[in-house]
Structures are given as C-alpha cells and as structure tokens.
mmCIF file as gemmi writes it, N, C-alpha and C atoms, coordinates in Angstrom:
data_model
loop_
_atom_site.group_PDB
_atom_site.id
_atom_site.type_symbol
_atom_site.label_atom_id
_atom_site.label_alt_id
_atom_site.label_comp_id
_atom_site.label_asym_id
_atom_site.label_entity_id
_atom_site.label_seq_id
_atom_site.pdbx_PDB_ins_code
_atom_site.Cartn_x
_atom_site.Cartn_y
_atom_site.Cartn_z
_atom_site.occupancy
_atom_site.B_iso_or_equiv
_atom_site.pdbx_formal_charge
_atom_site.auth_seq_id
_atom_site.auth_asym_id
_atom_site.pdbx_PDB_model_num
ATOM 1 N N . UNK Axp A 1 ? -19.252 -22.012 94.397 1 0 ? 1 A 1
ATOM 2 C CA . UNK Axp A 1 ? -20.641 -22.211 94.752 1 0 ? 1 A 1
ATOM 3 C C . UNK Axp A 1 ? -21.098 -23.593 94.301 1 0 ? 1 A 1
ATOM 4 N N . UNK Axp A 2 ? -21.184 -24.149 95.259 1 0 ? 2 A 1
ATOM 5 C CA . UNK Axp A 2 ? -22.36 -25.581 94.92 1 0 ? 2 A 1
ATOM 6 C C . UNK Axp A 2 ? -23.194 -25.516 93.978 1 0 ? 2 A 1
ATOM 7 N N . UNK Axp A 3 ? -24.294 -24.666 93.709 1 0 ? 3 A 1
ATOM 8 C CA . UNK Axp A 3 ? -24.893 -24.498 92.356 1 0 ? 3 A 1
ATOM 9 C C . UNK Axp A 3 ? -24.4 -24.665 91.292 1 0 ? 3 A 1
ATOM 10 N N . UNK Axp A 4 ? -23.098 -23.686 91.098 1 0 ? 4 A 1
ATOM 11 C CA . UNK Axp A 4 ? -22.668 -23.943 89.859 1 0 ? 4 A 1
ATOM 12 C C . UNK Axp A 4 ? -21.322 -25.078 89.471 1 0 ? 4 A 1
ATOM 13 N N . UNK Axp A 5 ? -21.95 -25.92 90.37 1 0 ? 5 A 1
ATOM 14 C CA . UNK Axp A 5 ? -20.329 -27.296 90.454 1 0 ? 5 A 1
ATOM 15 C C . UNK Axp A 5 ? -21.374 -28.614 89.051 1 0 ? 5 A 1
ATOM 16 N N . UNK Axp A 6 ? -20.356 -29.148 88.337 1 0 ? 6 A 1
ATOM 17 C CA . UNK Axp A 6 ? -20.655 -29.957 87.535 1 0 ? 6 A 1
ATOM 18 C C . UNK Axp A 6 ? -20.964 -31.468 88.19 1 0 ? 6 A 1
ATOM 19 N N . UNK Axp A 7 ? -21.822 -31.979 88.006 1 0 ? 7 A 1
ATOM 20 C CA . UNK Axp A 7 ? -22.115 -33.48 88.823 1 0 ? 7 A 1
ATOM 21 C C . UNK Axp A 7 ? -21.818 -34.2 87.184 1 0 ? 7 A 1
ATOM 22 N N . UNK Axp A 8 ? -21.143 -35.434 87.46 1 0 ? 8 A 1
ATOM 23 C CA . UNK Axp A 8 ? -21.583 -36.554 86.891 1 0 ? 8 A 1
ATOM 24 C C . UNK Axp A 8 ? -22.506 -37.718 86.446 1 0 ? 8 A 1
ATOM 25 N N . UNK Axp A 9 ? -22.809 -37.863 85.756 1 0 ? 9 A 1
ATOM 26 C CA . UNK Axp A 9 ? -24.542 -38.954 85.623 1 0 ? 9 A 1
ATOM 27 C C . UNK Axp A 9 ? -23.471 -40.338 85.478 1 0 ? 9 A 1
ATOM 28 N N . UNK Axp A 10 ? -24.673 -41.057 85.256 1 0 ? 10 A 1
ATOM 29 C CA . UNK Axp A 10 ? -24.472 -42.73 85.221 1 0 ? 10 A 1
ATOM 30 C C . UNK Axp A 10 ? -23.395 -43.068 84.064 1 0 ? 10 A 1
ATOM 31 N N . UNK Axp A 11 ? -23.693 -42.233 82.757 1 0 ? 11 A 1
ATOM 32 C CA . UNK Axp A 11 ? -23.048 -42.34 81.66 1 0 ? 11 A 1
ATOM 33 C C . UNK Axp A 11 ? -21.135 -41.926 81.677 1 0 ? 11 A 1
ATOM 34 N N . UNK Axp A 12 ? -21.128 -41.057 82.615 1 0 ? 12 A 1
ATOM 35 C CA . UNK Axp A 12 ? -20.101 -40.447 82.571 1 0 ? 12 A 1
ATOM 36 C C . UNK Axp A 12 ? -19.974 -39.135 82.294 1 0 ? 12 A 1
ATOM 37 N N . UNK Axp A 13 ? -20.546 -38.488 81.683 1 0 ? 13 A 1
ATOM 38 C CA . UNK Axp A 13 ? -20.613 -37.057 81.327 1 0 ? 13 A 1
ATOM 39 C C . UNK Axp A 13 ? -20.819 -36.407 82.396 1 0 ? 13 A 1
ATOM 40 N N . UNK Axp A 14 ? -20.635 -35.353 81.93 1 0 ? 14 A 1
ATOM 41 C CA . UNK Axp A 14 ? -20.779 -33.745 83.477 1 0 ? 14 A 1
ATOM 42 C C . UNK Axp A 14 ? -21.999 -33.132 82.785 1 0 ? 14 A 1
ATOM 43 N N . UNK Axp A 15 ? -22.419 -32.795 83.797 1 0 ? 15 A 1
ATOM 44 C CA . UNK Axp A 15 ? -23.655 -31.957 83.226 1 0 ? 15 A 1
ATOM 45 C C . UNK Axp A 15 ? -24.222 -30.994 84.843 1 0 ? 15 A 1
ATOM 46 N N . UNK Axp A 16 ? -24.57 -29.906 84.269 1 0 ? 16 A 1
ATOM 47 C CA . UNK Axp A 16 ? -24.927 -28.817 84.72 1 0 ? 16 A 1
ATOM 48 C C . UNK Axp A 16 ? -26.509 -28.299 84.732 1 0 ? 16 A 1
ATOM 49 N N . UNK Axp A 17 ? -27.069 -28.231 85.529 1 0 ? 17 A 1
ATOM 50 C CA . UNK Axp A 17 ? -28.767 -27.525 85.593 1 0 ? 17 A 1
ATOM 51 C C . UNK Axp A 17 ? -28.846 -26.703 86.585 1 0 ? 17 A 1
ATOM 52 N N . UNK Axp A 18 ? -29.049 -25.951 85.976 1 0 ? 18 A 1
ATOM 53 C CA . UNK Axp A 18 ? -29.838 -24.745 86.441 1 0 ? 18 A 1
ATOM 54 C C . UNK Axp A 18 ? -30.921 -24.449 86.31 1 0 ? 18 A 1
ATOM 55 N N . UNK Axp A 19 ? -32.278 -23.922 87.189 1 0 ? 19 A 1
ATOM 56 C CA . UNK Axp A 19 ? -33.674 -23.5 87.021 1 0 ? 19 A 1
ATOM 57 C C . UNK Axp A 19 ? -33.486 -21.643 87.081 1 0 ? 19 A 1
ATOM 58 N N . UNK Axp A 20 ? -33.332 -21.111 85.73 1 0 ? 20 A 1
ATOM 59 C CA . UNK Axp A 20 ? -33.527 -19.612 85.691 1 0 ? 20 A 1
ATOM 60 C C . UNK Axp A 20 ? -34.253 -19.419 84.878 1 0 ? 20 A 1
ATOM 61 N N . UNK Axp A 21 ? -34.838 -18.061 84.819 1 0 ? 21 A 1
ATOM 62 C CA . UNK Axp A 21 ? -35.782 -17.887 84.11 1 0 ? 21 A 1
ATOM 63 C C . UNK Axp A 21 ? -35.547 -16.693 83.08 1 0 ? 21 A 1
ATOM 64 N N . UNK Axp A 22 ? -35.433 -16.625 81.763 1 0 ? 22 A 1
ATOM 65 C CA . UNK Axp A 22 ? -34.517 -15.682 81.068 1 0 ? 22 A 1
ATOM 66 C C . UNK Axp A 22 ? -33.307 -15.634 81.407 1 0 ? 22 A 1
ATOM 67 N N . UNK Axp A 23 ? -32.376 -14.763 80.377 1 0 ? 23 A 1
ATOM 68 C CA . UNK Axp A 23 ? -31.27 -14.312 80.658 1 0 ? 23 A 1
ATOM 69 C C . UNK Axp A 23 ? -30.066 -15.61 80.422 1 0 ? 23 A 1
ATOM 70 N N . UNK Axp A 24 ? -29.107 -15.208 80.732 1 0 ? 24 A 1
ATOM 71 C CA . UNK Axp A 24 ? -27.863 -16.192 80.748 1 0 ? 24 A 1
ATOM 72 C C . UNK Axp A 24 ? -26.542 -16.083 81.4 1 0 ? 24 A 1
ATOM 73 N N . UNK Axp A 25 ? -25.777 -16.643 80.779 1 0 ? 25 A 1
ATOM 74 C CA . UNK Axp A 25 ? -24.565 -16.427 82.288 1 0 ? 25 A 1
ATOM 75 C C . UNK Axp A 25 ? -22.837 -16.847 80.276 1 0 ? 25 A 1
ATOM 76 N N . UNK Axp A 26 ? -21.771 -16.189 80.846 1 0 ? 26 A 1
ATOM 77 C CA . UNK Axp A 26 ? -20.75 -16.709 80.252 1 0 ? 26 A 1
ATOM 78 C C . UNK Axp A 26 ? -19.962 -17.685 81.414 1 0 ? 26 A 1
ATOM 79 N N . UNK Axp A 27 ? -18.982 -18.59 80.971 1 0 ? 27 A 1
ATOM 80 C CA . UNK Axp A 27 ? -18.255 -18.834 82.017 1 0 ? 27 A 1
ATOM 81 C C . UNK Axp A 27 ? -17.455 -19.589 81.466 1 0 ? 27 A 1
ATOM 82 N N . UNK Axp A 28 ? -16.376 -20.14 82.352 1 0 ? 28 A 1
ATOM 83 C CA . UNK Axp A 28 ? -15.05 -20.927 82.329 1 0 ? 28 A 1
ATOM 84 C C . UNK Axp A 28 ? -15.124 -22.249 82.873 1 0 ? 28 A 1
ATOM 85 N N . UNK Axp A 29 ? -14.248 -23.487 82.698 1 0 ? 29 A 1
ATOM 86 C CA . UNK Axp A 29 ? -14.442 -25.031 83.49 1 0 ? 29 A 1
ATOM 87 C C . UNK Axp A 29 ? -13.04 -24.433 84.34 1 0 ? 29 A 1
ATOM 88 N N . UNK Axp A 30 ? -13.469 -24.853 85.299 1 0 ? 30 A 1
ATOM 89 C CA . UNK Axp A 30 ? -11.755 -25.038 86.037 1 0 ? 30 A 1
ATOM 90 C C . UNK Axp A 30 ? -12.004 -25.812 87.041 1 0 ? 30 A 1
ATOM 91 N N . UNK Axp A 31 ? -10.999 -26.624 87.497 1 0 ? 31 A 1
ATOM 92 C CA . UNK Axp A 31 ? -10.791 -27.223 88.714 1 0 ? 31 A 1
ATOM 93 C C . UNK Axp A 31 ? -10.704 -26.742 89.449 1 0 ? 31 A 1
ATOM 94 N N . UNK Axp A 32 ? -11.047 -25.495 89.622 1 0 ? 32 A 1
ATOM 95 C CA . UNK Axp A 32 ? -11.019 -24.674 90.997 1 0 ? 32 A 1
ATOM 96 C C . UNK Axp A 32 ? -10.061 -23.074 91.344 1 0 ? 32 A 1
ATOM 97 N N . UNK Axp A 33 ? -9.344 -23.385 89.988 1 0 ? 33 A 1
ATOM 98 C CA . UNK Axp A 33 ? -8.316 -21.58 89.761 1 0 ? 33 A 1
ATOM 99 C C . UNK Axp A 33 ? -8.392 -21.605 88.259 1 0 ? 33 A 1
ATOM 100 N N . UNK Axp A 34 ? -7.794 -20.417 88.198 1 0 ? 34 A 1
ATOM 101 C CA . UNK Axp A 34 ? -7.235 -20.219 86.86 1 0 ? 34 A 1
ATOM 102 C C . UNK Axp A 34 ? -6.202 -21.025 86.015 1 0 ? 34 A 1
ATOM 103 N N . UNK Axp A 35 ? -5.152 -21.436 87.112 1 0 ? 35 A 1
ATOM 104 C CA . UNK Axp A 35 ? -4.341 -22.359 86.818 1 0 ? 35 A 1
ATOM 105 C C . UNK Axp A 35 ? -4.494 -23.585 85.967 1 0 ? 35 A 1
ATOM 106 N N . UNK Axp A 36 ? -5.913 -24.174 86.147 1 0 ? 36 A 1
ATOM 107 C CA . UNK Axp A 36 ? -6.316 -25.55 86.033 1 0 ? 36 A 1
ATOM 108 C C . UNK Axp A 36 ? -7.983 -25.186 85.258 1 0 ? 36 A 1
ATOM 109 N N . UNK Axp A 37 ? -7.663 -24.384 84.364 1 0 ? 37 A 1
ATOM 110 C CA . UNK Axp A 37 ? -8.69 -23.717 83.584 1 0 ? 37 A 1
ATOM 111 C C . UNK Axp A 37 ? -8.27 -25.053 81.851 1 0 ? 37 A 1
ATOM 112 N N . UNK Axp A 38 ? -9.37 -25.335 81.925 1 0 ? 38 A 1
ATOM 113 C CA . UNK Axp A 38 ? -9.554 -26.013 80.244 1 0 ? 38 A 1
ATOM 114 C C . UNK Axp A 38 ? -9.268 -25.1 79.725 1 0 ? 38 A 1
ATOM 115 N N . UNK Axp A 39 ? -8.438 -25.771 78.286 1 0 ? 39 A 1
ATOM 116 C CA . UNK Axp A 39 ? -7.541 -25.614 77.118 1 0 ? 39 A 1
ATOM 117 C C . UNK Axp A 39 ? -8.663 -26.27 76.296 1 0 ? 39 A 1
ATOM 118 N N . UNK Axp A 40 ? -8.164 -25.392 74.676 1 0 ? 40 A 1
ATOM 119 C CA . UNK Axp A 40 ? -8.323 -26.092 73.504 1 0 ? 40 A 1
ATOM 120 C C . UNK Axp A 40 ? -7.597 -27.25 73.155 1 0 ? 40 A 1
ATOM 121 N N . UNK Axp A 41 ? -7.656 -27.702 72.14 1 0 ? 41 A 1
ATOM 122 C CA . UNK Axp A 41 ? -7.195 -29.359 71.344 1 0 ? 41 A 1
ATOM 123 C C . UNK Axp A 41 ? -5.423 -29.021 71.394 1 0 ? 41 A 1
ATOM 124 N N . UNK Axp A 42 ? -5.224 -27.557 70.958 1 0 ? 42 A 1
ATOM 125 C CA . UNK Axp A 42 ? -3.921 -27.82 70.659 1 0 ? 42 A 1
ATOM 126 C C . UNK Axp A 42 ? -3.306 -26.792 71.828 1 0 ? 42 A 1
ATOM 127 N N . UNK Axp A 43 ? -4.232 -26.485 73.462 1 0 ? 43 A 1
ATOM 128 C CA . UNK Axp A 43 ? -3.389 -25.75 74.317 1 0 ? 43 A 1
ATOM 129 C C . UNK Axp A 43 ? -3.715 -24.773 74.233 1 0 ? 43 A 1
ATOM 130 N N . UNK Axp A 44 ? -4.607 -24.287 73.663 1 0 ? 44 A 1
ATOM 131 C CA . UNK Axp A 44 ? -4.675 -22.339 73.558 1 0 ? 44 A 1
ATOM 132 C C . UNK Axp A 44 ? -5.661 -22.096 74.575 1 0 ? 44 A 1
ATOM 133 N N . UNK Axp A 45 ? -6.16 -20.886 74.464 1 0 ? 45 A 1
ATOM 134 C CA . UNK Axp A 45 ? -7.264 -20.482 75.69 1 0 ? 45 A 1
ATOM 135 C C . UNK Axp A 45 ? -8.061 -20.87 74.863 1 0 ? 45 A 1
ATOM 136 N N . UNK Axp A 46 ? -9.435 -21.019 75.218 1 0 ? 46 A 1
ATOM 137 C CA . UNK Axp A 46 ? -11.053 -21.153 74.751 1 0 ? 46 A 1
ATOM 138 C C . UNK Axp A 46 ? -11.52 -20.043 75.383 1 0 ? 46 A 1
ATOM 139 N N . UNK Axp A 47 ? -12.847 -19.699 74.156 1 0 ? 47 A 1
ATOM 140 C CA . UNK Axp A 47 ? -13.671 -18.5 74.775 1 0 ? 47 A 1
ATOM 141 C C . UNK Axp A 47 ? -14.473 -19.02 75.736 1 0 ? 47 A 1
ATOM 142 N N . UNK Axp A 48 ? -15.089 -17.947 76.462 1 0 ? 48 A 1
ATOM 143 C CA . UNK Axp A 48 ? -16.043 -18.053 77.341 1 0 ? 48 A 1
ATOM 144 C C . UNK Axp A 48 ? -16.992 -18.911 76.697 1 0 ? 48 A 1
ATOM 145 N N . UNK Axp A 49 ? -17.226 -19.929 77.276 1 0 ? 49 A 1
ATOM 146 C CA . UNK Axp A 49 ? -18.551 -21.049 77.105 1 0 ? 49 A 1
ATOM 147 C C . UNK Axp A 49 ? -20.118 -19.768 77.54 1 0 ? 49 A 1
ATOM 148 N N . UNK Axp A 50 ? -21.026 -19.9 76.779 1 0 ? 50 A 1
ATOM 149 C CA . UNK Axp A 50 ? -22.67 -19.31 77.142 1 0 ? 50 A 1
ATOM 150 C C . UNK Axp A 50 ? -23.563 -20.591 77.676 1 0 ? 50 A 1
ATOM 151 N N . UNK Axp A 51 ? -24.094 -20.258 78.888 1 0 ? 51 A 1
ATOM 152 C CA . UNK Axp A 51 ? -25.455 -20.612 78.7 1 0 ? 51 A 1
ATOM 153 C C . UNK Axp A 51 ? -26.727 -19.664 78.71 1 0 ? 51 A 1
ATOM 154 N N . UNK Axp A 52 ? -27.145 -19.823 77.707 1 0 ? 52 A 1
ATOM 155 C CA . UNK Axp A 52 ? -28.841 -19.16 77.767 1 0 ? 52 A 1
ATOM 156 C C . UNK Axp A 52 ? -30.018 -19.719 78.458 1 0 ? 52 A 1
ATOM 157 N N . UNK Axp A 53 ? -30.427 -18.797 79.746 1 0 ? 53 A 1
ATOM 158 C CA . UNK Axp A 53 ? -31.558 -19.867 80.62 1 0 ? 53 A 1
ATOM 159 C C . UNK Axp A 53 ? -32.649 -19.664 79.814 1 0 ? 53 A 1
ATOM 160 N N . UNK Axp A 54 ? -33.584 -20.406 79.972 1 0 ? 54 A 1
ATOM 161 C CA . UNK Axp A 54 ? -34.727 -20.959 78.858 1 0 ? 54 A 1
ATOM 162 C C . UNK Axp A 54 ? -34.759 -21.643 78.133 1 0 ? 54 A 1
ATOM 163 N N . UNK Axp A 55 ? -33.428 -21.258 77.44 1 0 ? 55 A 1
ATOM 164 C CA . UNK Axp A 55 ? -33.361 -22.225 76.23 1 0 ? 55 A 1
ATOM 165 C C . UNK Axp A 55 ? -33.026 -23.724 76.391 1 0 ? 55 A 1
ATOM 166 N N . UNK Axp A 56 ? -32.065 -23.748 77.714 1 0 ? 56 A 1
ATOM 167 C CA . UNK Axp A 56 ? -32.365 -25.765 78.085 1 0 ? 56 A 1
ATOM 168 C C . UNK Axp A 56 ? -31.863 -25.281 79.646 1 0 ? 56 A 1
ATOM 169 N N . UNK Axp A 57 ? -32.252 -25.754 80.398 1 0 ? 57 A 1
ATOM 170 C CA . UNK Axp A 57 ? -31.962 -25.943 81.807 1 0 ? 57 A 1
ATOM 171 C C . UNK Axp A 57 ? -30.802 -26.798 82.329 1 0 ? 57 A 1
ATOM 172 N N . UNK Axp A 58 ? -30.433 -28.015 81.43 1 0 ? 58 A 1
ATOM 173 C CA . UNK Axp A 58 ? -29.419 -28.174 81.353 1 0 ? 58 A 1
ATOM 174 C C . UNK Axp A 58 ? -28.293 -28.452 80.68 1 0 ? 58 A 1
ATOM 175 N N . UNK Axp A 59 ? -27.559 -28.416 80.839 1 0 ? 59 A 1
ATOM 176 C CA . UNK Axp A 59 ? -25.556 -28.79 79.935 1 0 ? 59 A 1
ATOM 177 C C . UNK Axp A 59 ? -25.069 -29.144 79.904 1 0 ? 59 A 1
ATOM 178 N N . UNK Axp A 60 ? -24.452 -30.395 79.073 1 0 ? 60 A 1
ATOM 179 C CA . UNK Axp A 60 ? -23.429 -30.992 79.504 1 0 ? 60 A 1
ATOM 180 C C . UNK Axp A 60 ? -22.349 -30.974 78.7 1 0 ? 60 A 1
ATOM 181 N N . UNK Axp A 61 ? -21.041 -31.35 79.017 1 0 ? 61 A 1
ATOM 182 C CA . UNK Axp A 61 ? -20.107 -30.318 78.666 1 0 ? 61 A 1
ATOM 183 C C . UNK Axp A 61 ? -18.524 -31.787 78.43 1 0 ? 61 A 1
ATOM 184 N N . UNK Axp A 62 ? -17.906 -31.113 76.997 1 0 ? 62 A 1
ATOM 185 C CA . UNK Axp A 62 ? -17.301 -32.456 76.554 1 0 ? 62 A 1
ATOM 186 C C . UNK Axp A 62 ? -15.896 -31.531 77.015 1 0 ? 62 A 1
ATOM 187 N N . UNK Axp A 63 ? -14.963 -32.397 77.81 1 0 ? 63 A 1
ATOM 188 C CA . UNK Axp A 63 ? -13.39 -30.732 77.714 1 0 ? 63 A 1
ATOM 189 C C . UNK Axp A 63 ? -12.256 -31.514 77.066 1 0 ? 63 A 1
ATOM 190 N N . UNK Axp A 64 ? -11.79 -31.023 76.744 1 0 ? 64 A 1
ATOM 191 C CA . UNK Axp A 64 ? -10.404 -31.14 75.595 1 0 ? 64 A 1
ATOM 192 C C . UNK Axp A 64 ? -9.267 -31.391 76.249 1 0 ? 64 A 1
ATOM 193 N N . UNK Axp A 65 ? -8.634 -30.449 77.026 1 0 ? 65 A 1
ATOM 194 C CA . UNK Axp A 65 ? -7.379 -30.627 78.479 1 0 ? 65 A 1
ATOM 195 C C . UNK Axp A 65 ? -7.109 -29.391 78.727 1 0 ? 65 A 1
ATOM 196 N N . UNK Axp A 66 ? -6.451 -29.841 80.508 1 0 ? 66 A 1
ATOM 197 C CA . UNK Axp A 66 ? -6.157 -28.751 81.036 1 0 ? 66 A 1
ATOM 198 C C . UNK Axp A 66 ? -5.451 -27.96 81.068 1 0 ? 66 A 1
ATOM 199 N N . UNK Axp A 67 ? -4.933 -27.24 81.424 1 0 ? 67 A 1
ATOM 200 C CA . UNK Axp A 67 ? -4.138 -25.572 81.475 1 0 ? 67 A 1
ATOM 201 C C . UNK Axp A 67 ? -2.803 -26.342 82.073 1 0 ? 67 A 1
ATOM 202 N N . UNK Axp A 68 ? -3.097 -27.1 83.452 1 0 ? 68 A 1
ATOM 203 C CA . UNK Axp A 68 ? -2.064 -27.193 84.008 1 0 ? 68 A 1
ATOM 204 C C . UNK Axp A 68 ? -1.453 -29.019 84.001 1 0 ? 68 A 1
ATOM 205 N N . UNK Axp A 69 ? -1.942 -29.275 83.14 1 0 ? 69 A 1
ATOM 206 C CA . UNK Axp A 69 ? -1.494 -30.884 82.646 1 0 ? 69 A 1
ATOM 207 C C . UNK Axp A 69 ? -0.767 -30.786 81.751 1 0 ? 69 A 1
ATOM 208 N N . UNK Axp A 70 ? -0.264 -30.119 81.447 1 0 ? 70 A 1
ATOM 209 C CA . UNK Axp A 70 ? 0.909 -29.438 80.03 1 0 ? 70 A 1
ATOM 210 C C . UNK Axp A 70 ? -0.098 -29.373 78.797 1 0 ? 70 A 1
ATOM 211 N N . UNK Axp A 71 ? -1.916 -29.025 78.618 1 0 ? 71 A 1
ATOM 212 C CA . UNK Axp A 71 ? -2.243 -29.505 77.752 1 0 ? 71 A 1
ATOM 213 C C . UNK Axp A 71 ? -3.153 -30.085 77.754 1 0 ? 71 A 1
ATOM 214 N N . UNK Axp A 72 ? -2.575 -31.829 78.064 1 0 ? 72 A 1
ATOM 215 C CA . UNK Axp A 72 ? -3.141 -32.952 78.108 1 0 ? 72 A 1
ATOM 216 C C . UNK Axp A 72 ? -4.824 -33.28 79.541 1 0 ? 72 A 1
ATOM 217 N N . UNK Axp A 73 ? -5.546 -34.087 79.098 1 0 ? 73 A 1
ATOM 218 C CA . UNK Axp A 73 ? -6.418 -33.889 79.549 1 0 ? 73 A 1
ATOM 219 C C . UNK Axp A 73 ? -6.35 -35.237 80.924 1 0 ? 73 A 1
C-alpha cells in the first residue's frame, strides 16, 4: 500500500506519516518480502517496530541491514 511506503526527505532519512486518530499499528521494514526484511547489528531478527497514532504522526526510521545482504546493509 502506498500509504504505508517510506518517502525520503532532503536530509536523507525515511520517514513515515500517517494522519490517525488513536490507536496504533506494529510492523516490519522490508523491501517488499520477507526475504529482504531488516536485521539487527549482528543479523538476528528485530521485534516488531510500534507506532502509536497521536502520539507523533510521523517516523522516521534509522535500519541496521538486511535479511538478504548476508546482514550487511
């Protein structure tokens, strides 16, 4: 879904907005499968990332490396 795709700003960072009202969402980064799902520093899985709507509308989001880069980011 287009909504929930990460855009880039001027700076470089990804960042995410959403306009909801209460409530929140868990979720995953991926390039598009599971396959190519962000890793921790040393390769492991990461938990589900939260956002809470209200509390900021938007997110931006630092990633470590991918699943399917051996790792590496």
């Amino acid at each position: 879904m287009a909504a929930y795709r990460f855009r880039k700003n001027d700076k470089g960072q990804y960042y995410l907005t959403n306009q909801h009202c209460g409530g929140g969402m868990e979720y995953k980064i991926t390039r598009g499968s599971w396959k190519t799902v962000e890793v921790g520093m040393e390769g492991n899985e990461v938990p589900n990332r939260v956002l809470n709507f209200g509390f900021a509308d938007t997110v931006y989001v630092d990633l470590n490396k991918w699943r399917d880069f051996g790792g590496n980011y």
